[in-house]
DRENSE-117887 format. One record per atom (N, C-alpha, C): x, y, z; residue in one letter; atom name. Coordinates in Angstrom, 2 decimals. Each point is the difference from the previous one (the first is absolute). Layout:
N
[r [X,Y,Z],'a','CA']
...
END
This chain:
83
[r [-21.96,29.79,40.37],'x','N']
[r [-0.47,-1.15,-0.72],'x','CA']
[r [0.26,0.16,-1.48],'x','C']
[r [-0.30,-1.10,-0.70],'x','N']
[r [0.09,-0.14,-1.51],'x','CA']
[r [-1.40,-0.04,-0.64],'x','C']
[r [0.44,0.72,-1.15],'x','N']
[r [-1.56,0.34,-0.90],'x','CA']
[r [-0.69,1.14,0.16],'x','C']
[r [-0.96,0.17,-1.12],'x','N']
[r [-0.90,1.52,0.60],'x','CA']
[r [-1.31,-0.89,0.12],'x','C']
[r [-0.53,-1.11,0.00],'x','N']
[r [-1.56,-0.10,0.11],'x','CA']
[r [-0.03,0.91,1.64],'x','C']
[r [0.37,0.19,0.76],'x','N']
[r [-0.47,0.39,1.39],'x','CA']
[r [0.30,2.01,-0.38],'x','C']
[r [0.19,0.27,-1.03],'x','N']
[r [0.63,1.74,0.33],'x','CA']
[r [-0.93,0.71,0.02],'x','C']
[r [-1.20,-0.20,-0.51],'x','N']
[r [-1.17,1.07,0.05],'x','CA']
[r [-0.41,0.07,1.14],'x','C']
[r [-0.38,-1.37,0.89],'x','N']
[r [-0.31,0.20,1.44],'x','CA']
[r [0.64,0.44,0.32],'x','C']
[r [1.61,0.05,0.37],'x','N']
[r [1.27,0.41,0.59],'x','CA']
[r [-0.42,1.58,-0.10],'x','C']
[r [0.05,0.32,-1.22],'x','N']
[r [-0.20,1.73,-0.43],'x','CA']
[r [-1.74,0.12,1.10],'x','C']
[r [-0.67,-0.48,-0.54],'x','N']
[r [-1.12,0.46,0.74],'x','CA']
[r [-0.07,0.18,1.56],'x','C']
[r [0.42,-0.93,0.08],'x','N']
[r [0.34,-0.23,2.06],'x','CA']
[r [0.75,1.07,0.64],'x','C']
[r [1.39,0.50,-1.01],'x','N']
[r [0.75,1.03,0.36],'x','CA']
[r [-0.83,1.77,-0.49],'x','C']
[r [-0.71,-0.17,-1.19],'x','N']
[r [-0.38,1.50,0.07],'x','CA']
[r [-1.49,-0.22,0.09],'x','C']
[r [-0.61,-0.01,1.52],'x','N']
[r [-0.97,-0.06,0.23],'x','CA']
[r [-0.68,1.49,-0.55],'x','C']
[r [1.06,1.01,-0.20],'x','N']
[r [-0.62,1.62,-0.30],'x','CA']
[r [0.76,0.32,-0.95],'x','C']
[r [-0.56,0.51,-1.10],'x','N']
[r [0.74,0.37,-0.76],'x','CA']
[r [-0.41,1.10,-0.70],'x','C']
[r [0.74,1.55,-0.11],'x','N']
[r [-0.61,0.92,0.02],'x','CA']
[r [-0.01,0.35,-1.76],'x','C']
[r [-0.68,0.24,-0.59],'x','N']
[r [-0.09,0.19,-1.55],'x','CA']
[r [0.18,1.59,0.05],'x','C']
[r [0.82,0.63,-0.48],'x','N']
[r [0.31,1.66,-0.53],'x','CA']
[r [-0.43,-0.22,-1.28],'x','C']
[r [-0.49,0.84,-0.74],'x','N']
[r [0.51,0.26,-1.26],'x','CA']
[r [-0.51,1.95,-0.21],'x','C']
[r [1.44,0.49,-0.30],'x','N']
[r [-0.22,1.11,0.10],'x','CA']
[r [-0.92,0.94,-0.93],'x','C']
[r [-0.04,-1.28,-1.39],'x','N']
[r [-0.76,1.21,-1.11],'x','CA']
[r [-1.94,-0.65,-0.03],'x','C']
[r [-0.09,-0.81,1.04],'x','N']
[r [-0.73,-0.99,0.23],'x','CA']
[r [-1.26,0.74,1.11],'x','C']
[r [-1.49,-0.09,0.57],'x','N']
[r [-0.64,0.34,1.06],'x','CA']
[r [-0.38,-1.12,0.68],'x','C']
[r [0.49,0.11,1.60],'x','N']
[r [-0.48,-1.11,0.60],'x','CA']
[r [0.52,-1.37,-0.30],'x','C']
[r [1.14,-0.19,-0.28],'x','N']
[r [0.32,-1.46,-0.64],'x','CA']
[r [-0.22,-1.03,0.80],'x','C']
[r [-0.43,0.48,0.97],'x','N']
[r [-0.07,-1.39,1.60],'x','CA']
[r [-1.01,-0.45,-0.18],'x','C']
[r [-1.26,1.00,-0.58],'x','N']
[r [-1.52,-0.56,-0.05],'x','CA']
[r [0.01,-0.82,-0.97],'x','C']
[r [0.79,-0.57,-1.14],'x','N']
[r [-0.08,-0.80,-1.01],'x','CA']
[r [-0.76,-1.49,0.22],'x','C']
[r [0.52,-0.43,1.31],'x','N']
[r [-0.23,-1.11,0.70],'x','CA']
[r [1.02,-1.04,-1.01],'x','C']
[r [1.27,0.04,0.09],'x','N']
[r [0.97,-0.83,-0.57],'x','CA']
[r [-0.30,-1.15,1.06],'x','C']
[r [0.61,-1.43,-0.67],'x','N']
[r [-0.07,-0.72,0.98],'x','CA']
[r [0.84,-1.27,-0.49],'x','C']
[r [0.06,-1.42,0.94],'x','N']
[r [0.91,-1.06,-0.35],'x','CA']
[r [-0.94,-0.62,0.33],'x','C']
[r [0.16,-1.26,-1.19],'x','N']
[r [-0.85,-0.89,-0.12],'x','CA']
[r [0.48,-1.19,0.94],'x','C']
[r [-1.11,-0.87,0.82],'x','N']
[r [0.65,-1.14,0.88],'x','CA']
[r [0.50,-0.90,-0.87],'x','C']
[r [0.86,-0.57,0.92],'x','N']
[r [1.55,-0.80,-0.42],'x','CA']
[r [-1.13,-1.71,-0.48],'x','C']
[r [0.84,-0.26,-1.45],'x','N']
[r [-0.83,-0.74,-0.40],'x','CA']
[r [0.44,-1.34,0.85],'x','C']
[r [-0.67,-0.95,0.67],'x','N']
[r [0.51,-1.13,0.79],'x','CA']
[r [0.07,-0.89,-0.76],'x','C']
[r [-0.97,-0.50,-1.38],'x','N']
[r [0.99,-1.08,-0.42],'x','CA']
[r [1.17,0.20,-0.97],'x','C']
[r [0.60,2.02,-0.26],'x','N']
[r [1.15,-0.40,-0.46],'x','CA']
[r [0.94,-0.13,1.03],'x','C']
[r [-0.03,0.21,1.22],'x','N']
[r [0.71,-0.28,1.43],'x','CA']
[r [0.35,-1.64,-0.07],'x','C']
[r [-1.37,-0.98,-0.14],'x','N']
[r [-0.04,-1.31,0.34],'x','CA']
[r [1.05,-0.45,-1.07],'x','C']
[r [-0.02,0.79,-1.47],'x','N']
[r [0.28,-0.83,-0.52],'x','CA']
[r [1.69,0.45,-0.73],'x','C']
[r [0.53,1.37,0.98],'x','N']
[r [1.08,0.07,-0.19],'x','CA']
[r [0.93,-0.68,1.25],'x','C']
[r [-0.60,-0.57,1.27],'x','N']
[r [0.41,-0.81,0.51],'x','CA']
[r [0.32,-1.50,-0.14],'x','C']
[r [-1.01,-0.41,-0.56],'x','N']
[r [0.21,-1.32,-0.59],'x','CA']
[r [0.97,0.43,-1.34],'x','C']
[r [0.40,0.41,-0.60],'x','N']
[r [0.80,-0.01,-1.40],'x','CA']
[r [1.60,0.23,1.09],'x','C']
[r [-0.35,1.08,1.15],'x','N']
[r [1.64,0.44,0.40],'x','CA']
[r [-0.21,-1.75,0.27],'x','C']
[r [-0.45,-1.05,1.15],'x','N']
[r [0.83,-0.84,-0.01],'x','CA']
[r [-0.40,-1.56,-0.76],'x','C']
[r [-0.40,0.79,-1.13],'x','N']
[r [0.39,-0.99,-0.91],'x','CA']
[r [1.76,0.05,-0.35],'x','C']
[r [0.05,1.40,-0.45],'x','N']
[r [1.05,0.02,-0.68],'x','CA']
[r [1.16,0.31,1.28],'x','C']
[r [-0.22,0.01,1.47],'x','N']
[r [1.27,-0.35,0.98],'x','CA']
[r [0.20,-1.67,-0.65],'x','C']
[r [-1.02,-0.76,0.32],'x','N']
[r [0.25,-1.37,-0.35],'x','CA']
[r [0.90,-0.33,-1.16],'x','C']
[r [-0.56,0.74,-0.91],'x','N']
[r [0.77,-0.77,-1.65],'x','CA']
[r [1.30,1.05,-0.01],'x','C']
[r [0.34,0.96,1.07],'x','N']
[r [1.22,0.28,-0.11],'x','CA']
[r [1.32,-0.87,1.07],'x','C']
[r [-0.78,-0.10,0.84],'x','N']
[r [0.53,-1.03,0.78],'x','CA']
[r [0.51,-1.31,-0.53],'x','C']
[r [-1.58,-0.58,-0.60],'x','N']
[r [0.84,-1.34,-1.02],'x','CA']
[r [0.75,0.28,-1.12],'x','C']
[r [0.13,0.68,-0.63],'x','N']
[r [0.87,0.29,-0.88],'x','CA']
[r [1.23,0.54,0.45],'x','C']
[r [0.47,0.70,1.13],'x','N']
[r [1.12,0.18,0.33],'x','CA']
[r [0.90,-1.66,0.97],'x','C']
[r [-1.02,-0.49,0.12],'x','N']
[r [0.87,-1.27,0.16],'x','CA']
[r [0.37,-0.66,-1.24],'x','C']
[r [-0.37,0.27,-1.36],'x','N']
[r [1.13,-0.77,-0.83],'x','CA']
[r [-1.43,-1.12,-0.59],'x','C']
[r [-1.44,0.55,0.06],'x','N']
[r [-0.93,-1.36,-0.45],'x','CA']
[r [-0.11,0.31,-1.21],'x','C']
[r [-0.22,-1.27,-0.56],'x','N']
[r [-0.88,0.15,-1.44],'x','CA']
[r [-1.41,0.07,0.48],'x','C']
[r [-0.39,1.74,-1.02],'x','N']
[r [-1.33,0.24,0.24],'x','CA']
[r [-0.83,-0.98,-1.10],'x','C']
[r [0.54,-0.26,-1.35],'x','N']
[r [-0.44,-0.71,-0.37],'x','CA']
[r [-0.61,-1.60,0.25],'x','C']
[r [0.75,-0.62,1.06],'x','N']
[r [-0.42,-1.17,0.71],'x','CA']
[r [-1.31,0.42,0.83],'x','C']
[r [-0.36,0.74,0.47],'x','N']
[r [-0.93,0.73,1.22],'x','CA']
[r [-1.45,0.62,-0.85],'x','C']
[r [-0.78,-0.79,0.31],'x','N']
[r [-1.42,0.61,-1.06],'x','CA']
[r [-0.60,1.39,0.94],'x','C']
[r [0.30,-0.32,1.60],'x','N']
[r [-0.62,0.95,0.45],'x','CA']
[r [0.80,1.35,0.06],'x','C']
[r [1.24,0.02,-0.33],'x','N']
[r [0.96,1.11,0.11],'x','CA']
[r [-0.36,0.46,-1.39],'x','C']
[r [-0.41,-0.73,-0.86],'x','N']
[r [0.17,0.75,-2.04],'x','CA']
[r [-1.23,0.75,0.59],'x','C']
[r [-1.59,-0.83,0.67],'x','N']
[r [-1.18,1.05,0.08],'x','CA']
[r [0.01,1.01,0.65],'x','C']
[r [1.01,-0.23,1.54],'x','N']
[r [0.40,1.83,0.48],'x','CA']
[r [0.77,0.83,-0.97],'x','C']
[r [0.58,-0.65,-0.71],'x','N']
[r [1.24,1.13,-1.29],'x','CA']
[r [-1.55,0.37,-0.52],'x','C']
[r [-0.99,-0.33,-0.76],'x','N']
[r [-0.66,0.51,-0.36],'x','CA']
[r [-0.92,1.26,0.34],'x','C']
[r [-0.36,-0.82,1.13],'x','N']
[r [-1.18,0.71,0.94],'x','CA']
[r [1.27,1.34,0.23],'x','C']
[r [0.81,-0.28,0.32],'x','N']
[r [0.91,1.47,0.14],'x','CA']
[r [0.24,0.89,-0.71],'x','C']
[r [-0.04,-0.59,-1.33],'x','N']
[r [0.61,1.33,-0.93],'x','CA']
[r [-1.46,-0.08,-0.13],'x','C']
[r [-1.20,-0.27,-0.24],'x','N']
[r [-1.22,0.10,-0.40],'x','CA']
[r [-0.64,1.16,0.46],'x','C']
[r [0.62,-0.28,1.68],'x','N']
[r [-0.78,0.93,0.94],'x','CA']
[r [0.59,1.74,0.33],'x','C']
[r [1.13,-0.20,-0.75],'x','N']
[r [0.94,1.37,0.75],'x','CA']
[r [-0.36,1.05,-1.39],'x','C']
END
């Protein structure tokens, strides 16, 4: 897929164990390191921006004036606003 909003889960899901060494260190496992849960509305709201901006790439590769289009100038916004 495209984007990282999903990579921390991705990483988390894949190293369910993860062993901490540190050699000049005691016990580095007992630290209790940890990952914070995956925030859902930056999930919600890097989904809605990816297809905002499939849309306004779509219309714009057909050749539109974005300037004619009020709702294509507020996704140009909301897009660069949001990334």
């Amino acid at each position: 897929g495209a984007g990282t909003a999903r990579a921390a889960d991705h990483i988390f899901k894949c190293s369910r164990q993860v062993d901490i060494l540190d050699m000049d260190g005691f016990a580095g496992w007992k630290q209790g390191f940890f990952m914070k849960e995956v925030d859902k509305k930056l999930l919600f709201k890097s989904d809605y921006l990816r297809k905002e901006a499939e849309l306004y790439i779509d219309y714009i590769s057909q050749g539109d004036d974005i300037e004619k289009n009020k709702f294509m100038c507020k996704s140009l916004r909301e897009i660069n606003e949001g990334s």
